[in-house]
C-alpha positions in Angstrom: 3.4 -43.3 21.6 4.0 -46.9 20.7 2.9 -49.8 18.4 3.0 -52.9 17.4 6.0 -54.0 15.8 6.8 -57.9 14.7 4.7 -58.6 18.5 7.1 -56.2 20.2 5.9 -52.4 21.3 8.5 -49.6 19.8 7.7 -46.0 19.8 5.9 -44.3 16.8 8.7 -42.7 15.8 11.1 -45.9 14.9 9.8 -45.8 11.7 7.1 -42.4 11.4 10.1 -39.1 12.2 8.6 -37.3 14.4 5.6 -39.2 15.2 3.9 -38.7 18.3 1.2 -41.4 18.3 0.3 -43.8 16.0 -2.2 -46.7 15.0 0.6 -49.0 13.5 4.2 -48.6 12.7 2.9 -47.2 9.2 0.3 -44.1 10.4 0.9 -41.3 12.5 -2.0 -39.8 14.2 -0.1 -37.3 15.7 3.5 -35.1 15.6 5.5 -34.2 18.0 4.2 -30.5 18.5 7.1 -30.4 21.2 9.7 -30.2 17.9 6.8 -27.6 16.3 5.8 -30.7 13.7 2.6 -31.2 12.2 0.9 -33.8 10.1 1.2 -33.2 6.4 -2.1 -30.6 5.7 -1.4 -32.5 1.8 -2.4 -35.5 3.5 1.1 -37.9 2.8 0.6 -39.0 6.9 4.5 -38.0 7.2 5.3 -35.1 10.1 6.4 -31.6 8.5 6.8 -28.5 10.2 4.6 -26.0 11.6 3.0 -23.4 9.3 5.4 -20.8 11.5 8.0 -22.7 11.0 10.2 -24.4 8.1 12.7 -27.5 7.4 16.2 -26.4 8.3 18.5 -29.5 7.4 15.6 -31.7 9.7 15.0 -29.6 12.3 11.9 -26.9 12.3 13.3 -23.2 12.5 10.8 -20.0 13.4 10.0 -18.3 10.4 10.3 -15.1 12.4 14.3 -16.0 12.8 15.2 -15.8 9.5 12.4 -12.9 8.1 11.6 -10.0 10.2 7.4 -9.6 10.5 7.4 -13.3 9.6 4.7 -15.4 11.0 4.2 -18.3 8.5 6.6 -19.6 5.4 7.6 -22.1 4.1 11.4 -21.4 3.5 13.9 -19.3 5.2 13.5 -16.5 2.4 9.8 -17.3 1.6 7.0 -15.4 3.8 3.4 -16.0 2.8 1.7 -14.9 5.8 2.9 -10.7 8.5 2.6 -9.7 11.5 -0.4 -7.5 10.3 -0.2 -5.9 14.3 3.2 -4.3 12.8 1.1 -3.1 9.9 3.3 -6.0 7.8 1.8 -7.9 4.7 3.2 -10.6 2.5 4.6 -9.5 -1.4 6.6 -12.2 -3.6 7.7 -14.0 0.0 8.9 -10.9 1.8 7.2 -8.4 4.5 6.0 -5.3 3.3 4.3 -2.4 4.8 0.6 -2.0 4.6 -0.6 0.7 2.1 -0.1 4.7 3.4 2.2 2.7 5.6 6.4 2.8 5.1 9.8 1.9 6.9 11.0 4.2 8.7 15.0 4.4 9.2 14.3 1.8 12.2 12.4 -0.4 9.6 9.6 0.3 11.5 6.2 0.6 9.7 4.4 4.0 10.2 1.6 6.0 8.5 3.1 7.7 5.4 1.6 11.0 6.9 3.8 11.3 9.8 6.5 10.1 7.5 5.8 13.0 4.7 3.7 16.1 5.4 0.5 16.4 3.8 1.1 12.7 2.1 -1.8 9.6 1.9 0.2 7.3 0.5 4.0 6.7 -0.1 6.5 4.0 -1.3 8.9 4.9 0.8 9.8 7.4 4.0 10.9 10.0 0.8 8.4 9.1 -1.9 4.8 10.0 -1.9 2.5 9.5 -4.2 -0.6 10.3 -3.1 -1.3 13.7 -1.5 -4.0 15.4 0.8 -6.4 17.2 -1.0 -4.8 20.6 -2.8 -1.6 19.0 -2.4 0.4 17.7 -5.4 3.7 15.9 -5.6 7.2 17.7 -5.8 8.6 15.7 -9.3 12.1 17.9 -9.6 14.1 19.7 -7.5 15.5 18.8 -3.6 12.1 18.3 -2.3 11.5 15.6 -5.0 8.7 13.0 -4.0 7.3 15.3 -0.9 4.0 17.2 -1.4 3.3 21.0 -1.3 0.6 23.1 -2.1 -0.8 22.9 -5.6 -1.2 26.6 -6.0 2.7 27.0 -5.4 3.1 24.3 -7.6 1.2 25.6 -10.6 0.2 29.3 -10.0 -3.6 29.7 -9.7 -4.3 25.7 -9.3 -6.6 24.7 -6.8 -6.0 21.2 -6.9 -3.1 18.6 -8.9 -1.8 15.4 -8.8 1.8 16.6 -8.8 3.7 19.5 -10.4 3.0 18.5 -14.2 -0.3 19.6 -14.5 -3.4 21.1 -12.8 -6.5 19.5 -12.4 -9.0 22.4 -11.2 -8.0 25.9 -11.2 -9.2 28.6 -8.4 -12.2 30.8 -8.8 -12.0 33.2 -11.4 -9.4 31.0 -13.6 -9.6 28.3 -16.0 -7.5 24.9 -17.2 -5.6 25.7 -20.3 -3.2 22.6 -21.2 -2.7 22.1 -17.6 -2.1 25.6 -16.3 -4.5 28.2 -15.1 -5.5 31.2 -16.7 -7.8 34.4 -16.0 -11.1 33.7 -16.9 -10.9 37.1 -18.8 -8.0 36.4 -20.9 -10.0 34.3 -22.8 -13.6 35.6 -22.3 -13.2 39.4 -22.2 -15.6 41.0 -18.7 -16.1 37.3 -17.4 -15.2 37.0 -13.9 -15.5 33.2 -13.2 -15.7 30.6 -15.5 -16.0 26.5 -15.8 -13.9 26.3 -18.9 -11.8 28.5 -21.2 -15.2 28.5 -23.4 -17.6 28.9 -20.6 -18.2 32.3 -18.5 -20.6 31.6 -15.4 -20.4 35.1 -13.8 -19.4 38.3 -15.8 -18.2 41.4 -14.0 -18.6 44.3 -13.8 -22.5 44.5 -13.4 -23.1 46.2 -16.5 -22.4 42.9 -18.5 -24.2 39.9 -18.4 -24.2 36.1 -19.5 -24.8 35.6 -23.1 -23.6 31.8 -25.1 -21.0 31.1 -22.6 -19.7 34.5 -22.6 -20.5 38.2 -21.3 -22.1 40.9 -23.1 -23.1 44.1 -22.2 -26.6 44.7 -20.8 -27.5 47.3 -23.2 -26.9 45.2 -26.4 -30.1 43.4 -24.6 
């Protein structure tokens, strides 16, 4: 707590702020931790604040005072390290949520699925954008950014991305420019298909598979 100065003892920090302990009256071995100071990590032997806390006019504020979910910064608007326990992460010096995590109206981070129905992932308590399997995203209407069935969506679609197009169609149809269509509209007797081009299962009995389409049996 003190050193040698001109063959008289003073305390560290006459001429180290902050200084706890010292070797001389020129190196600090130690900052008052009391005042939440630190020696420099960079190595300058000069007493900074705390990694959870930053330089207000002198004095070493919390970081979680001035940013919500704050637990290390180095400014008052500047966060580089969340409480990850409130599902919090750091982005361009402010707390976000976690991914398929939002604010709630509280500000709260919870699980975009208890936020949105049927939603994995979400920007926002209204906006999803990723949905549960054979669930897409609403783009127009009132129910904008929530997710619904695909199949009311796009009629015959088993599974979507969002209202714009399908991705795979129920059995028995096929993707034509994003829609579904009856595997028979475009391959006359076939039942279930992979592709508009592509029969795998003709119907009734008394036609059978032939080059991606159906034929009858007694063409055979």
């Amino acid at each position: 707590h003190y050193a040698l100065n001109v063959a008289t003892c003073q305390t560290c920090g006459t001429t180290l702020p902050n200084c706890d302990t010292c070797s001389d009256m020129s190196t600090c071995l130690t900052c008052d931790s009391t005042l939440f100071y630190r020696l420099d990590p960079g190595g300058s032997g000069t007493c900074v604040c705390d990694a959870q806390h930053y330089d207000n006019l002198g004095t070493c504020a919390s970081c979680s005072g001035a940013i919500a979910g704050c637990i290390e910064c180095t400014s008052n608007v500047y966060c580089t390290l969340c409480d990850s326990a409130q599902h919090l992460m750091a982005n361009s010096g402010n707390c976000g949520c976690i991914a398929t995590y939002a604010f709630d109206g509280m500000m709260a981070c919870q699980t975009c699925s208890s936020l949105i129905t049927n939603c994995l992932d979400c920007t926002s308590l209204t906006t999803c954008t990723s949905c549960a399997t054979n669930y897409g995203i609403v783009t127009t209407g009132g129910s904008t950014g929530q997710c619904d069935l695909c199949s009311n969506l796009i009629s015959n679609c088993q599974t979507c991305t969002d209202d714009t197009a399908c991705a795979t169609c129920q059995t028995g149809y096929a993707l034509n420019g994003g829609n579904c269509q009856p595997c028979s509209t475009a391959l006359p007797n076939c039942a279930e298909c992979s592709s508009t081009a592509t029969c795998t299962l003709c119907s009734p009995d008394t036609y059978a598979l032939n080059a991606g389409g159906c034929q009858l049996c007694s063409v055979f």
